[in-house]
N, C-alpha and C positions, 0 to 999 in steps of 0.2 A: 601517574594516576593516584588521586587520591584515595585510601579505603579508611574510612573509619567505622566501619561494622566486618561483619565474620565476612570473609570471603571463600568462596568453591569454586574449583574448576575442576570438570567433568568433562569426559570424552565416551562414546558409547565405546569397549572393547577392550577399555583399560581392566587390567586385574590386578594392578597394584596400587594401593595410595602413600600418600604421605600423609602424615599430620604434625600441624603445624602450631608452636605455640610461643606470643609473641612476649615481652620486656617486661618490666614491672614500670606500672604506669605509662604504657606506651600501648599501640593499638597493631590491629592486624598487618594496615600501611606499611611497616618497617620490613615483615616481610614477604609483599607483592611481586617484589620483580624474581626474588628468589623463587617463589612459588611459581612463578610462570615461568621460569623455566627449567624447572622440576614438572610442570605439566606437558612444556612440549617436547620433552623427552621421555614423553610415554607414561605419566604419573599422574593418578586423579589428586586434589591437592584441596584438603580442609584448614583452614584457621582462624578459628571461633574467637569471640572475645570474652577473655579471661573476667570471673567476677569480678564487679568491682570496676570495672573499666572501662574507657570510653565514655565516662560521665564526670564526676567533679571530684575535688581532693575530700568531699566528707563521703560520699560514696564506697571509695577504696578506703578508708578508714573502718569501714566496717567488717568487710573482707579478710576471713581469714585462711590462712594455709591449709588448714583441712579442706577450705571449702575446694581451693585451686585445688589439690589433689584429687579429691572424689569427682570433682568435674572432667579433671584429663583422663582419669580412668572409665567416665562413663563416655569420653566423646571415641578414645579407644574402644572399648567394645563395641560402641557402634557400628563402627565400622569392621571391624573384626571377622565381625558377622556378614561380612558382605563383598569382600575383597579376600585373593589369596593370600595377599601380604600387605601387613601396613608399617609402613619405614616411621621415626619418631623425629622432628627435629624440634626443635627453638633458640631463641637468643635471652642471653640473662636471665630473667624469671623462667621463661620457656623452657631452657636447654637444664635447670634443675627437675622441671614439671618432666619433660624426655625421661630424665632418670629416675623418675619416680616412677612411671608406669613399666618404663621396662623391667625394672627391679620388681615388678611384682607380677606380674605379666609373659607368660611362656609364649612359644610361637602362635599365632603369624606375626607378633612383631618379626620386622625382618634385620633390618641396619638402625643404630642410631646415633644422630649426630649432635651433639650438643654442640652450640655455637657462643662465644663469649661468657662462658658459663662464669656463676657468681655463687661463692660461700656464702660469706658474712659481710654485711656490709657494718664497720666500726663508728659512724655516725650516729649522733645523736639526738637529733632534731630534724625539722623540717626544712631541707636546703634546697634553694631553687637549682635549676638548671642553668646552667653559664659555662659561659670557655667555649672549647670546643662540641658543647651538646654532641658529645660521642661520636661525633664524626671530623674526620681531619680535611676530607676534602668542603672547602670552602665556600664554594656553589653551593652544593649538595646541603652544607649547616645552615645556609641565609635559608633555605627551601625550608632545613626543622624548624628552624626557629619561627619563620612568616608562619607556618601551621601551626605552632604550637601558641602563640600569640593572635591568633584568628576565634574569630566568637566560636566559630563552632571545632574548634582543634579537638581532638579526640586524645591526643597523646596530652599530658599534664604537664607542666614546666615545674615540678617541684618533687623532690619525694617524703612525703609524709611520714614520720616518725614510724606511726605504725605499724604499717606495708612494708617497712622496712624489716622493723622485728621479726616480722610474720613470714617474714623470707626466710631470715636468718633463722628462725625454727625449722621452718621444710628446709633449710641445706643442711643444716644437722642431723633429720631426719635421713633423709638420702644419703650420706656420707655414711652411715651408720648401715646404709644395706647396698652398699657400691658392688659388694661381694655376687650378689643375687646375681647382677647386670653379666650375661656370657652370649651375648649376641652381637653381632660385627658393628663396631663404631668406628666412627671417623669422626676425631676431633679437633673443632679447628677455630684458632683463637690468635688475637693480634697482640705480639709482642712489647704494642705500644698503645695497647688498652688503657682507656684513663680512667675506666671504671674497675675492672676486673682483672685479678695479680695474673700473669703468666704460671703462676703456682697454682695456681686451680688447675687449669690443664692438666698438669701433670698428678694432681691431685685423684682426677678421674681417669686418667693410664695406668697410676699404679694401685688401685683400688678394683675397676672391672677384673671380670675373669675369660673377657672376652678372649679367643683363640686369634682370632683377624681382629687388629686395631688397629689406626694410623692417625697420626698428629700432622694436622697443616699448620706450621707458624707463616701468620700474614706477617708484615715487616715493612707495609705503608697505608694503615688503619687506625681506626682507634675502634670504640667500642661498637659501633653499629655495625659491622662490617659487612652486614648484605643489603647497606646501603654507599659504604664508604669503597676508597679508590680501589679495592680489588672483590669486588663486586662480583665478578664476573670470576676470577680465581674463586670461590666458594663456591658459586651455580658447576663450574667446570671439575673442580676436584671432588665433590659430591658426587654427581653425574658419572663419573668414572667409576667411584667406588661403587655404586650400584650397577654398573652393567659389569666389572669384574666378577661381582659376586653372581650373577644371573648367569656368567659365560663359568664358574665354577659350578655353577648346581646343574647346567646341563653338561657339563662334562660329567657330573658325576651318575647324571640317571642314566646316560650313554655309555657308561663304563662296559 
């Protein structure tokens, strides 16, 4: 399924949500199937598009970091206000925006999982998208690519000098209050990331002050990886971590 606008899944009875925040220059699409099935594991499931996005390379030019942050904190409390818990995820741009709001943000966040998280990116200009367009399984790239080349693609095939910089200022910022973050994370990132160093990862395990954390190294992905070949290992070792933690909290009010 195609999404190039915000996508929600709702079930009447749910009391937990997820939210959801996707790439830098890339759309809610990437991650769909992730979402669904974080919904049908009992999870109502938001993922808004980020300003700036879903429209053309001069659009996202204007967009800056503050904006993205004041946005995932006002899409957070939204929901806040209306669920017992709200779990944080995203991929690259997303999984910085995760650490932004939980860093400033007390319970009901509940778990957050940053996914192929990204610092700095060291480029200097405006460079298309090529190679492996972050994903290794080959199917799956003809699929990015035919969309991102279609009149109406939602994701960009390029990334604009700007959007760039304006990253690299919000992961300085975040890096700078990693300390803040003491709520259960599961982080999980592919060792053969062609965007994003494996030293990030470990950049956000040893910077949180979370009590419960665990690291998935994926080891046949590249950067999309909740669309690439272990797809299914990110829906499944998320999913776990959240029903561990849900079988620790009623153990604990049953004490």
């Amino acid at each position: 399924m195609a999404v190039n606008k915000e996508f929600i899944l709702t079930k009447e009875g749910h009391e937990k949500a997820v939210l959801l925040f996707h790439g830098l220059t890339g759309s809610p699409g990437e991650l769909y199937r992730f979402g669904l099935d974080l919904f049908n594991a009992g999870y109502d499931v938001y993922c808004p598009v980020l300003p700036g996005h879903c429209q053309d390379a001069e659009a996202i030019k204007l967009a800056r970091w503050e904006e993205w942050h004041a946005f995932a904190l006002k899409n957070f409390d939204e929901l806040a206000g209306r669920y017992q818990a709200v779990c944080l995820s995203g991929i690259c741009l997303g999984s910085v925006l995760a650490l932004s709001v939980a860093a400033e943000r007390l319970p009901p966040v509940r778990v957050l999982m940053p996914l192929s998280f990204v610092t700095i990116f060291k480029s200097l200009y405006a460079f298309p998208e090529k190679g492996p367009m972050g994903v290794k399984n080959r199917a799956v790239r003809r699929q990015v690519e035919k969309s991102m080349n279609s009149e109406n693609a939602a994701a960009l095939n390029c990334f604009p000098l700007l959007c760039v910089y304006e990253l690299s200022k919000l992961a300085r910022f975040v890096r700078k209050r990693l300390h803040q973050v003491t709520i259960p994370v599961i982080i999980i990132h592919s060792n053969h990331d062609d965007l994003a160093s494996m030293k990030n990862a470990h950049v956000i395990a040893r910077g949180v002050k979370s009590v419960r954390k665990e690291m998935v190294v994926l080891r046949n992905s590249y950067h999309l990886i909740t669309l690439d070949n272990e797809k299914d290992v990110v829906s499944e070792k998320t999913i776990a971590f959240f029903r561990s933690l849900d079988h620790d909290q009623s153990a604990t009010v049953h004490a």
